[in-house]
C-alpha positions as semicolon CSV with decimal commas, in nm:
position;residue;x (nm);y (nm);z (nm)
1;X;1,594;0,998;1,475
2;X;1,261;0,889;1,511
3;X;1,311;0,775;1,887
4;X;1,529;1,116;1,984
5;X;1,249;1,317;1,797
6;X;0,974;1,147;2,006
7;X;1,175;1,186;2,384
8;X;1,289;1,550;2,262
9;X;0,877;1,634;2,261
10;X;0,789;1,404;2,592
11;X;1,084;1,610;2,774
12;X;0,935;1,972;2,648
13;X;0,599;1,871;2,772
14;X;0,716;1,771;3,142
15;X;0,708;2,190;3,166
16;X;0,540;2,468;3,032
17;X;0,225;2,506;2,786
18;X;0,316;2,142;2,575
19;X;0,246;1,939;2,924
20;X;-0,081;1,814;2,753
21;X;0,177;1,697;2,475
22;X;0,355;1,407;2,733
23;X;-0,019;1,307;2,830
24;X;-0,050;1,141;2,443
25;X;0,021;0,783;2,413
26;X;0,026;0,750;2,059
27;X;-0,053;0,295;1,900
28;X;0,094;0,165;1,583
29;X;-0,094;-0,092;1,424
30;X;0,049;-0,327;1,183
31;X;-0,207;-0,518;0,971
32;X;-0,159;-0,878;0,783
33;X;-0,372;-0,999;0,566
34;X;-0,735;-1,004;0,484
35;X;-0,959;-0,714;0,457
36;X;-1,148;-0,795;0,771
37;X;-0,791;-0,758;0,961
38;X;-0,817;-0,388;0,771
39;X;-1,151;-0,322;0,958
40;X;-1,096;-0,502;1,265
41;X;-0,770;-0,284;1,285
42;X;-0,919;0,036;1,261
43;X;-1,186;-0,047;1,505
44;X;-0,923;-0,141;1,756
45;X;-0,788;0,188;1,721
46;X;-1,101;0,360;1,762
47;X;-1,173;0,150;2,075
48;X;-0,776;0,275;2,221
49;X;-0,853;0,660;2,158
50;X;-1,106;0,630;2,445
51;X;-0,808;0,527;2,661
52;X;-0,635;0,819;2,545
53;X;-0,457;0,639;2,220
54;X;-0,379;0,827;1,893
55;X;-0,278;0,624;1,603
56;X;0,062;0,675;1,495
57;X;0,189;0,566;1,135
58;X;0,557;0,543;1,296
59;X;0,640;0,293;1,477
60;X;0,953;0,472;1,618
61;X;0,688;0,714;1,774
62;X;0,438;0,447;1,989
63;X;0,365;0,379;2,317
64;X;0,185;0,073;2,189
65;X;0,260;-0,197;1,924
66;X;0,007;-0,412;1,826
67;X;0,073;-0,672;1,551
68;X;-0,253;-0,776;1,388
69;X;-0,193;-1,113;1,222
70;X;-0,326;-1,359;0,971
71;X;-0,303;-1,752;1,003
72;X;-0,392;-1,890;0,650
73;X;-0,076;-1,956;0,549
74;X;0,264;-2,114;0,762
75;X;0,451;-1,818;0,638
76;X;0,209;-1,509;0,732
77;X;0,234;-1,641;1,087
78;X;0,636;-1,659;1,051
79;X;0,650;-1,317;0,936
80;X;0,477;-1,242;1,280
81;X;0,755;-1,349;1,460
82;X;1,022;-1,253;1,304
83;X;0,849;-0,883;1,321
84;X;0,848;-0,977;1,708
85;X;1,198;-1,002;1,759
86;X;1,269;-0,642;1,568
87;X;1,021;-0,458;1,801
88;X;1,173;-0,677;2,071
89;X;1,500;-0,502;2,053
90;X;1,308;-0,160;2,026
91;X;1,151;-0,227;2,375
92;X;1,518;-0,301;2,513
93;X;1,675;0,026;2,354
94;X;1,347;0,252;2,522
95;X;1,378;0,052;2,887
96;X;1,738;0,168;2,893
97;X;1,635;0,513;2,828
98;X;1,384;0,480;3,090
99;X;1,076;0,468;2,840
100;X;0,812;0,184;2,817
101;X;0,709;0,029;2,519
102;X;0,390;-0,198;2,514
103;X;0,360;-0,486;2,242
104;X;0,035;-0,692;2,201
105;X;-0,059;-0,958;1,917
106;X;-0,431;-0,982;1,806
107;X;-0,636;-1,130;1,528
108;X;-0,601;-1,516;1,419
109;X;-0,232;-1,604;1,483
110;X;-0,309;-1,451;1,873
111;X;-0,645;-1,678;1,880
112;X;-0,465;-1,969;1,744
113;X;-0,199;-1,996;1,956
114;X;-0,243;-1,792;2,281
115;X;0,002;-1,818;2,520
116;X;0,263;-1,955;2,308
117;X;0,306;-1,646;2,145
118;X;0,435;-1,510;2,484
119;X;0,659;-1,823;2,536
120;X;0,814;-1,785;2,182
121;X;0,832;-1,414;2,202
122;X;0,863;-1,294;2,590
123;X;0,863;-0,956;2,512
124;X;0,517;-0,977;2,352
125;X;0,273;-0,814;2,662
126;X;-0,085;-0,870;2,568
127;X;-0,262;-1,147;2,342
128;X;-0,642;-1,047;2,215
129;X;-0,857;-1,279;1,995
130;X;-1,084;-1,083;1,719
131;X;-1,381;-1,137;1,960
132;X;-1,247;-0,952;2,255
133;X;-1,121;-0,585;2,097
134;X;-1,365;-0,397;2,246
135;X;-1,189;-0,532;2,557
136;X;-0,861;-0,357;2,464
137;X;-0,842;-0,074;2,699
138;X;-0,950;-0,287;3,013
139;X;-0,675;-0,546;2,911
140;X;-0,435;-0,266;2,908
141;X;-0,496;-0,160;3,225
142;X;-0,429;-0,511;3,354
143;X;-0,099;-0,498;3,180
144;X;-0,018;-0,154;3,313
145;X;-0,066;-0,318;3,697
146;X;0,219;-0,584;3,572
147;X;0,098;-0,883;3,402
148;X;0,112;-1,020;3,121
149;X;-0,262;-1,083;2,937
150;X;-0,373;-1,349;2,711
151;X;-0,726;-1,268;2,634
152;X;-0,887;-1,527;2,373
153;X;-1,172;-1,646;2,510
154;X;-1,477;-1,642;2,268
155;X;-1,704;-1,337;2,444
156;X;-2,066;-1,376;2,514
157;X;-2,099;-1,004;2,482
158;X;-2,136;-0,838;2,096
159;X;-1,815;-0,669;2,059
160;X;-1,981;-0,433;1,773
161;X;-2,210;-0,281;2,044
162;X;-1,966;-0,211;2,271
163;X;-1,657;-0,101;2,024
164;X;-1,725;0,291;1,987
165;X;-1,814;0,460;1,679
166;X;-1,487;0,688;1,553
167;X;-1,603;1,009;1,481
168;X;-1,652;1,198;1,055
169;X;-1,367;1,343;1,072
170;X;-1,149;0,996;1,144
171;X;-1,381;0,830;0,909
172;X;-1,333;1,043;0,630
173;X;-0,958;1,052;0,652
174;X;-0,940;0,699;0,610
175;X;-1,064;0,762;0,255
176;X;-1,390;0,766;0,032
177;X;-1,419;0,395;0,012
178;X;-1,506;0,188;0,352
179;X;-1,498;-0,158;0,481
180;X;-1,795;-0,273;0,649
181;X;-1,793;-0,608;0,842
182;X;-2,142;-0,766;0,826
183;X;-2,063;-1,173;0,912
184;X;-1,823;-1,327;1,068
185;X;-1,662;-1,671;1,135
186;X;-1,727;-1,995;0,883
187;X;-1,936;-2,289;0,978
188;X;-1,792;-2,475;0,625
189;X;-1,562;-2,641;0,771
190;X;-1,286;-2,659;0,421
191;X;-0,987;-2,909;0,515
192;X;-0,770;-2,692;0,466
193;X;-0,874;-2,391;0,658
194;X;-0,807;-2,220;1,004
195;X;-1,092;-1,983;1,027
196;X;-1,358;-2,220;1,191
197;X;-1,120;-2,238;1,447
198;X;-0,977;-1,901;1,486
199;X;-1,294;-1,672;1,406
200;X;-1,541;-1,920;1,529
201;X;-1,883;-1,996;1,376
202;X;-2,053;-1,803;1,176
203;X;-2,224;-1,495;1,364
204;X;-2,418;-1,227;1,195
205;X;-2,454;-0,855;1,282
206;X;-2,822;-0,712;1,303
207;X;-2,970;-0,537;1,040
208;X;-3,002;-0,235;1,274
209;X;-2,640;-0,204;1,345
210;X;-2,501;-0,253;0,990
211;X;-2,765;0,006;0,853
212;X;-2,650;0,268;1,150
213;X;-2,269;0,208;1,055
214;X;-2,302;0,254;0,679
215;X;-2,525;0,571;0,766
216;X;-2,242;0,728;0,961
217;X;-2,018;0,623;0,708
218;X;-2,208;0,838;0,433
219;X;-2,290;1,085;0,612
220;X;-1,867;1,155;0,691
221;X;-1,880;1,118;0,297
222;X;-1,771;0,812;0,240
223;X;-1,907;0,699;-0,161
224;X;-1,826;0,345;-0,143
225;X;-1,857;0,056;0,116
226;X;-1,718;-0,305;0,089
227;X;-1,979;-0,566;0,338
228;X;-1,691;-0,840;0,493
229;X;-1,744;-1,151;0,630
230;X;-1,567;-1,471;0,591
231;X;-1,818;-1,628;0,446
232;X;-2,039;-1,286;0,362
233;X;-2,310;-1,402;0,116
234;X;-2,406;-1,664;0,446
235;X;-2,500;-1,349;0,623
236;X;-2,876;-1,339;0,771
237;X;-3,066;-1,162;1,012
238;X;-3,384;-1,026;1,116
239;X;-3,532;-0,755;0,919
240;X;-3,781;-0,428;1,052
241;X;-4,030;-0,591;0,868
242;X;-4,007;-0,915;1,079
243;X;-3,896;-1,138;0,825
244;X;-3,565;-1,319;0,766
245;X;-3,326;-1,100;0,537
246;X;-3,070;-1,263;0,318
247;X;-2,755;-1,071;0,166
248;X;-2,932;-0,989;-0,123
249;X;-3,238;-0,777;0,075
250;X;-2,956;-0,623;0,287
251;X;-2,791;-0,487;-0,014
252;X;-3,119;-0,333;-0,092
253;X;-3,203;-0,173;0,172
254;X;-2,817;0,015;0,175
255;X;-2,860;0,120;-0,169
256;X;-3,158;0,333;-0,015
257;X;-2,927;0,526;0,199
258;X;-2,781;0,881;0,053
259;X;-2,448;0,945;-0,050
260;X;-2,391;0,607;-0,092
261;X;-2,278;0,537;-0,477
262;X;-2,137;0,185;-0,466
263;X;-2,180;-0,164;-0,267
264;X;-1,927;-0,430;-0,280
265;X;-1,866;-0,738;-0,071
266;X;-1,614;-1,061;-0,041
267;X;-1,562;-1,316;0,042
268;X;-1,841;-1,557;-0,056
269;X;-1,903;-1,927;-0,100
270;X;-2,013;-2,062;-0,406
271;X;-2,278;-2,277;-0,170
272;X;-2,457;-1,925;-0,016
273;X;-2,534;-1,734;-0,347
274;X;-2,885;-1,742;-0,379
275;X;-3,179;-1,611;-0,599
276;X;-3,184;-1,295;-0,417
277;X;-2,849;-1,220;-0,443
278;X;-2,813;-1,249;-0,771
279;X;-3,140;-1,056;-0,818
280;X;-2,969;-0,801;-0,671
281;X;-2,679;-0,815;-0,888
282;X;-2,949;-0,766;-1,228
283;X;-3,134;-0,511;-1,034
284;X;-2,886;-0,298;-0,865
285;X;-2,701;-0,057;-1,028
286;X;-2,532;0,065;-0,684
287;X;-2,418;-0,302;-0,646
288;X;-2,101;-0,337;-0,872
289;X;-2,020;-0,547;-1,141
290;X;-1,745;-0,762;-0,969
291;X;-1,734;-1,064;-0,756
292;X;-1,524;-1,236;-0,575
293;X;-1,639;-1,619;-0,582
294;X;-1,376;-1,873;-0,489
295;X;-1,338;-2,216;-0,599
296;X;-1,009;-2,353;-0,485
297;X;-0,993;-2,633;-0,743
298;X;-1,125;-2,738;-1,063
299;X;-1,113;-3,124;-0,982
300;X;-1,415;-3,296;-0,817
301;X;-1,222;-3,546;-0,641
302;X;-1,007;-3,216;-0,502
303;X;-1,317;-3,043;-0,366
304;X;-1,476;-3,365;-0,218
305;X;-1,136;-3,362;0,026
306;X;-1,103;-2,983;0,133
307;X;-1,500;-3,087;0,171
308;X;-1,658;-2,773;-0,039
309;X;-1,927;-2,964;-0,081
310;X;-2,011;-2,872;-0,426
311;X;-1,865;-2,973;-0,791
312;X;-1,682;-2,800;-1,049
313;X;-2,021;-2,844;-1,284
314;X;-2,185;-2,647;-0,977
315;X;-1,990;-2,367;-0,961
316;X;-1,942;-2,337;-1,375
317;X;-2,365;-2,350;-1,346
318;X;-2,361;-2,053;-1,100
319;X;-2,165;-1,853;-1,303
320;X;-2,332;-1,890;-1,553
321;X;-2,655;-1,780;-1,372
322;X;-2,485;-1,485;-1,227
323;X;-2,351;-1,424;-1,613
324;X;-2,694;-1,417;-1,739
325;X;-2,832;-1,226;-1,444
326;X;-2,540;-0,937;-1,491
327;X;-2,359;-0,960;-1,828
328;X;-2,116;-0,742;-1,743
329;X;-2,019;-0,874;-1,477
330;X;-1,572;-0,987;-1,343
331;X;-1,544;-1,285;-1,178
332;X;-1,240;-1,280;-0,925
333;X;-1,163;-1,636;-0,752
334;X;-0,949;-1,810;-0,523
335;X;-0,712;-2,117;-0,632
336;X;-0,508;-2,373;-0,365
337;X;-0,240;-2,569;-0,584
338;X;-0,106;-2,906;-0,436
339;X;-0,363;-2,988;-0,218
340;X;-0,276;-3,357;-0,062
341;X;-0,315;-3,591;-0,282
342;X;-0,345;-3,368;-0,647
343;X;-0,246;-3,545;-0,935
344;X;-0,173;-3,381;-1,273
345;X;-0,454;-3,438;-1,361
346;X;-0,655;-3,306;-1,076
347;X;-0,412;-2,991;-1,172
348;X;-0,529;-2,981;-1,580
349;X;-0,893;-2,962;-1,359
350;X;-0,797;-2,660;-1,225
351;X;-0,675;-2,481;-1,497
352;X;-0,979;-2,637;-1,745
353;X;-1,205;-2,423;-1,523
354;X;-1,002;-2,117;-1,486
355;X;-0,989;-2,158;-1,904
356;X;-1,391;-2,210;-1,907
357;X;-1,448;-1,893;-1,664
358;X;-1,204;-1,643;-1,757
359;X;-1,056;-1,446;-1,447
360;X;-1,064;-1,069;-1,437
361;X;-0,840;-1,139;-1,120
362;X;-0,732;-1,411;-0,924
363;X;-0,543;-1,511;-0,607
364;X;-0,315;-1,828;-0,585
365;X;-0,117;-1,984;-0,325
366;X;0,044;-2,302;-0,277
367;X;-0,133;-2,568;-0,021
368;X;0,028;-2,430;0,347
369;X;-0,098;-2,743;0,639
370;X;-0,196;-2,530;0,868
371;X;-0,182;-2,724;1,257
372;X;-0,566;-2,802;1,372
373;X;-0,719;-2,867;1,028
374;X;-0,775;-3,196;0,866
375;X;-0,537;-3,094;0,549
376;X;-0,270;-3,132;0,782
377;X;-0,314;-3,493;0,871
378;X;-0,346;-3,608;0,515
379;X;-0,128;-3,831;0,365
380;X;0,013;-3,791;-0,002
381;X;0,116;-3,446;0,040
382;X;0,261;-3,279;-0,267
383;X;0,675;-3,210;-0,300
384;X;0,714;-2,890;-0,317
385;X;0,885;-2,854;-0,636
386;X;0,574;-2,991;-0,770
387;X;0,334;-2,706;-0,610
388;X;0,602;-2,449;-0,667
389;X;0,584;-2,545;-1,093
390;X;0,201;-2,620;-1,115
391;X;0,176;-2,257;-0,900
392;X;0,368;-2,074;-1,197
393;X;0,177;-2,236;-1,464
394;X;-0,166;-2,146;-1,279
395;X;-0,052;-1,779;-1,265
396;X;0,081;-1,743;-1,590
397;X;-0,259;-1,821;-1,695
398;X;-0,439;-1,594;-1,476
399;X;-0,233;-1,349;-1,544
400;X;-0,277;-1,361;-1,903
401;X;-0,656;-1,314;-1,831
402;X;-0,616;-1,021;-1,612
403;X;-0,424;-0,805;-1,912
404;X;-0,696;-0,934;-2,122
405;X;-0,961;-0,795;-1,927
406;X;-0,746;-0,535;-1,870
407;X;-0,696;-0,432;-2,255
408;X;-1,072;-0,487;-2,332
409;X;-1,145;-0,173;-2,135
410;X;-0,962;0,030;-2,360
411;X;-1,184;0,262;-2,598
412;X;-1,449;0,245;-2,360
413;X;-1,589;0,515;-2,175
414;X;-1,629;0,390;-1,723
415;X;-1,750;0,555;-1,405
416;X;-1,456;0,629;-1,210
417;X;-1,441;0,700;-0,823
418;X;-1,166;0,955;-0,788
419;X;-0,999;0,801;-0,423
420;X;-0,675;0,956;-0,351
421;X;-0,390;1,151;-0,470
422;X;-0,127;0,961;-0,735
423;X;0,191;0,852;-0,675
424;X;0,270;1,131;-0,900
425;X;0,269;1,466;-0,899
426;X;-0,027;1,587;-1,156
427;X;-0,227;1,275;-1,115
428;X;-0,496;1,106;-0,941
429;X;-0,623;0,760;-0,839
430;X;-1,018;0,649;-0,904
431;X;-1,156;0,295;-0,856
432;X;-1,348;0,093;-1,175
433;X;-1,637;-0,049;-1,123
434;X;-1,426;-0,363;-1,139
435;X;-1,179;-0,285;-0,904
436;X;-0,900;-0,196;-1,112
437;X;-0,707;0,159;-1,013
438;X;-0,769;0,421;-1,297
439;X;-0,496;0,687;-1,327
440;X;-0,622;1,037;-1,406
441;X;-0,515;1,373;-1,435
442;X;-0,536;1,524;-1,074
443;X;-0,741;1,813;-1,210
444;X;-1,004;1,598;-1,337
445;X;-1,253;1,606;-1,025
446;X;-1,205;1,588;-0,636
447;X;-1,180;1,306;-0,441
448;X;-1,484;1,154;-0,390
449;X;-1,611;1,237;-0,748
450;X;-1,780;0,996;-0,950
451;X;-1,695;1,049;-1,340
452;X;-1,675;0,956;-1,680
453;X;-1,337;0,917;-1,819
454;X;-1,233;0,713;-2,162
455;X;-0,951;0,431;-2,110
456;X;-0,661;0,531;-2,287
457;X;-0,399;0,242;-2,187
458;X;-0,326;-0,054;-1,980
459;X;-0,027;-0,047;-1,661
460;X;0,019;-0,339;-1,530
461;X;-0,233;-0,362;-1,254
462;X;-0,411;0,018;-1,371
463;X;-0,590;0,159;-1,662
464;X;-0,465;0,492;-1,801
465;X;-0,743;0,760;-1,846
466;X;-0,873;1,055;-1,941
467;X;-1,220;1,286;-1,896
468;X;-1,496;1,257;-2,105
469;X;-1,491;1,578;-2,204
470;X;-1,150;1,632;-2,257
471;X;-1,203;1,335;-2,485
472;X;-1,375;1,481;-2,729
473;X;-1,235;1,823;-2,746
């Protein structure tokens, strides 16, 4: 219905006062993975309405269908194609009604593997690497004059200066909270990992531009902003004052700006927290009480081989500087289980230091050998079977954390961001400080109020509340 909905409108508008109507090309964007993805998928849209785009949350309804991927794990970059050949037979149904239907593939998969995508998936029309989006439109028009475009070349140019700003109103309906890319790319180098060679090295955005961007941000009314980067806390850059700024002065200086209630960022590396930072963490109380702080293993011998390049005894120090700089503070982490060559015992590592630190929440995947990275050309790989059991055991664990943490909050009395309307009719959606959803009743504020509200109960990935003062009537 969606398709015979779409034509009825494009044939109305050939004639008459809805001709502007057949003039709309209208993008769906399909995101994978990571935050940054989340940003760098907005952005692309904002960079398309200057070609006359308007983003579309049906896919039956586009002109454009762009598929923007994540290559961490073998299966994320499956689930690409298999998406491919689904839109592939919605192109076939339009061309025999005599309508076009454009399909393009960006982010890491598209930088990874280029033209292939096109020789797997024919139908696919345009390829764009995450440095080129603010090339989007121009590639478009290449496609339009009947080519097909692989564009993954690393630019010279700063696509954040030439992607254009989207305006309040588009900002605000994305929501009260923001992402905010700040860094990106990863000179690290793990084993295991694509990003070195899909996002490149590591590049920081000027002070200049990330101030401007969180400005407009607040002033469309966004209360909360999340910095990104893949390796975030490595960000640096030149300061107004001349000097070299670290993550930790940056977060500083946005706290300054109005209308801006709470900073967050991910993902960092246990290797790039420094004094400042977690200065900033004791002295900010804009800066929230939560970090994300992965340490993929808990065995030495592990970490030397995806090459962290720092020990378990390291990382269980840090924490315990952060801990004593912030006392309230949630660690979240990362975990890889069955890394080539992990014994059991490397394993009972693992979940010694999960035990030691105590996860408020956690994310844990089996080893995926992704082509490209060293990982893949280790020997000693794990069975499956084997990752598959020491996976459930790591998650039962972490999960048994998380509804501890979880249950600790009730009694006590938290700031709440109010963020969206409930699944529910009669309730309402706010953020923690620590990241957990907090269910309210709807007529406790507005979106984009910050209030007090007692915990009440536990879901299981939400905190029941109610107001203060309803509290203690």
């Amino acid at each position: 219905m969606e398709l015979e909905n779409s034509v009825a409108v494009r044939n109305e508008g050939r004639t008459g006062e809805k001709a502007a109507v057949a003039e709309t090309k209208k993008v769906f964007v399909k995101t994978y993975g990571c935050q940054m993805n989340v940003y760098d998928s907005q952005r692309m849209t904002d960079a398309l309405a200057a070609d006359g785009y308007v983003a579309t949350d049906a896919i039956g309804e586009a002109d454009l269908v762009l598929l923007n991927t994540c290559h961490i794990r073998e299966k994320a970059a499956e689930k690409v194609y298999s998406e491919l050949g689904r839109i592939r037979d919605m192109k076939a149904e339009r061309a025999l009604e005599g309508r076009q239907l454009t399909i393009g593939v960006t982010g890491c998969v598209a930088q990874a593997e280029g033209a292939e995508i096109i020789r797997r998936a024919p139908a696919v029309d345009l390829v764009v690497g995450p440095q080129t989006y603010h090339r989007l439109p121009d590639v478009l028009a290449r496609v339009r004059d009947g080519g097909k475009v692989v564009e993954t070349d690393y630019a010279l140019d700063d696509k954040f200066e030439h992607l254009p700003q989207p305006k309040p109103a588009e900002i605000i309906k994305r929501g009260v909270t923001a992402f905010l890319t700040v860094q990106e790319g990863c000179d690290k180098f793990c084993t295991f990992c694509v990003v070195p060679y899909t996002r490149g090295s590591e590049v920081s955005r000027s002070v200049a531009q990330i101030v401007a961007e969180a400005e407009r941000l607040a002033a469309a009314g966004v209360r909360e902003v999340t910095l990104l980067g893949q390796n975030v806390n490595a960000w640096h850059g030149q300061g107004p004052d001349g000097g070299e700024w670290g993550l930790g002065r940056l977060l500083f200086r946005l706290a300054e700006i109005p209308g801006i209630a709470r900073l967050r960022y991910t993902t960092s590396h246990p290797r790039d927290m420094d004094d400042e930072l977690i200065e900033a963490h004791r002295d900010l109380s804009t800066l929230m009480p939560y970090l994300h702080l992965p340490v993929q293993s808990g065995s030495d011998r592990i970490l030397k081989a995806m090459n962290r390049r720092h020990k378990a005894s390291d990382y269980l120090r840090l924490i315990e500087r952060i801990r004593a700089a912030r006392s309230d503070i949630a660690m979240s982490g990362d975990f890889i289980v069955g890394f080539p060559g992990e014994t059991e015992a490397d394993f009972e590592d693992t979940m010694t230091i999960v035990r030691e630190v105590g996860y408020a929440s956690a994310f844990s995947f089996k080893y995926s050998p992704r082509p490209g990275t060293p990982g893949a050309e280790m020997n000693d790989h794990v069975p499956e079977a084997v990752k598959d059991e020491r996976l459930q055991r790591l998650q039962a664990l972490l999960v048994e954390q998380q509804q501890a943490f979880s249950v600790s909050m009730v009694g006590r009395t938290i700031e709440t961001l109010i963020e969206k309307p409930g699944r529910q009719a009669g309730q309402k959606v706010g953020r923690s400080p620590w990241l957990q959803p907090v269910i309210v009743d709807e007529k406790a504020g507005e979106i984009g109020d910050i209030i007090p509200v007692r915990i009440t109960g536990t879901g299981f990935n939400s905190l029941h509340a109610e107001p203060v003062a309803e509290a203690a009537e």
